[in-house]
C-alpha positions as CSV (number, residue, x, y, z in Angstrom):
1,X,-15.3,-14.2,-4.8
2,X,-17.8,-11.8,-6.4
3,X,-19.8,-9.0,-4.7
4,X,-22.5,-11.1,-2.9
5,X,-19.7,-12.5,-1.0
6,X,-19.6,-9.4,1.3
7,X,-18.2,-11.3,4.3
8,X,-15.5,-13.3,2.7
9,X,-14.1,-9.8,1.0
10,X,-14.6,-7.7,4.1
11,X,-12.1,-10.8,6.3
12,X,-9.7,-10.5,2.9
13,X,-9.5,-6.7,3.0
14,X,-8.8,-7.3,6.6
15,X,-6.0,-9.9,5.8
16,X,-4.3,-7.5,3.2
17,X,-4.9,-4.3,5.6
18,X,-4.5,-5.4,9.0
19,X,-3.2,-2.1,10.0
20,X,-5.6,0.3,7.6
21,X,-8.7,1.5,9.7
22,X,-11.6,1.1,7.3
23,X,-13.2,4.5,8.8
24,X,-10.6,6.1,6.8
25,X,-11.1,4.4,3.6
26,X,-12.8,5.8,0.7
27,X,-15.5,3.9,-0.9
28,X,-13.8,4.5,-4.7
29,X,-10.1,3.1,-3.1
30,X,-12.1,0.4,-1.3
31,X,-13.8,-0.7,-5.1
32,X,-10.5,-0.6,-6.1
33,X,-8.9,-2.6,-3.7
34,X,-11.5,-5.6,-3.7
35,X,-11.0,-5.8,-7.7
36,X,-7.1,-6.6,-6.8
37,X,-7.9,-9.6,-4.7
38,X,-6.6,-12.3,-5.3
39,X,-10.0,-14.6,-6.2
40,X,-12.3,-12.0,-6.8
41,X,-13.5,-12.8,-10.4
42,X,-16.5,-11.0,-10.9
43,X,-17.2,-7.6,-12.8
44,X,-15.9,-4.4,-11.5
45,X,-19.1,-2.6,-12.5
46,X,-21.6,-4.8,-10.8
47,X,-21.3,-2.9,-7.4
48,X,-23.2,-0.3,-5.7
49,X,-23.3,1.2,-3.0
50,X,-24.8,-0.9,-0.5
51,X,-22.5,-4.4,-1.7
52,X,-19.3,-2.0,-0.9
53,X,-21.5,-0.4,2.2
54,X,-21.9,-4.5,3.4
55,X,-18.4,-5.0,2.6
56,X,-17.2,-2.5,4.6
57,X,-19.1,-3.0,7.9
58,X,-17.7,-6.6,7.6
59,X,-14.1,-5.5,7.1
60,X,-15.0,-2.7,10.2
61,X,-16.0,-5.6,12.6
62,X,-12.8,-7.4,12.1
63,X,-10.8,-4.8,12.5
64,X,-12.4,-3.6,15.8
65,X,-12.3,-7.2,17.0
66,X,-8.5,-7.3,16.5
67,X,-7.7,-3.8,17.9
């Protein structure tokens, strides 16, 4: 995975948090978190703001969808 892939980290963030409400969630601990996935392979510094702002309304919408 690398940072373009904004819906396939937001569904893994899901998988390893199921429980974690992403409203909560800080954008430096999210960062931080999707550099520990297993498969993501591309380079920590590369983000910004709106990749991890993408991510994060992807990993939102599957939460909501499972509460």
């Amino acid at each position: 995975m690398t940072w373009a892939d904004a819906e396939d980290i937001g569904l893994a963030l899901y998988d390893k948090f199921p429980d974690v409400d992403p409203k909560g969630v800080r954008f430096t601990d999210m960062h931080k978190w999707i550099t520990e996935l297993d498969g993501f392979s591309d380079d920590p510094q590369k983000s910004n703001e709106a990749k991890l702002e993408a991510i994060w309304t992807f990993w939102h919408e599957e939460w909501q969808d499972n509460q």
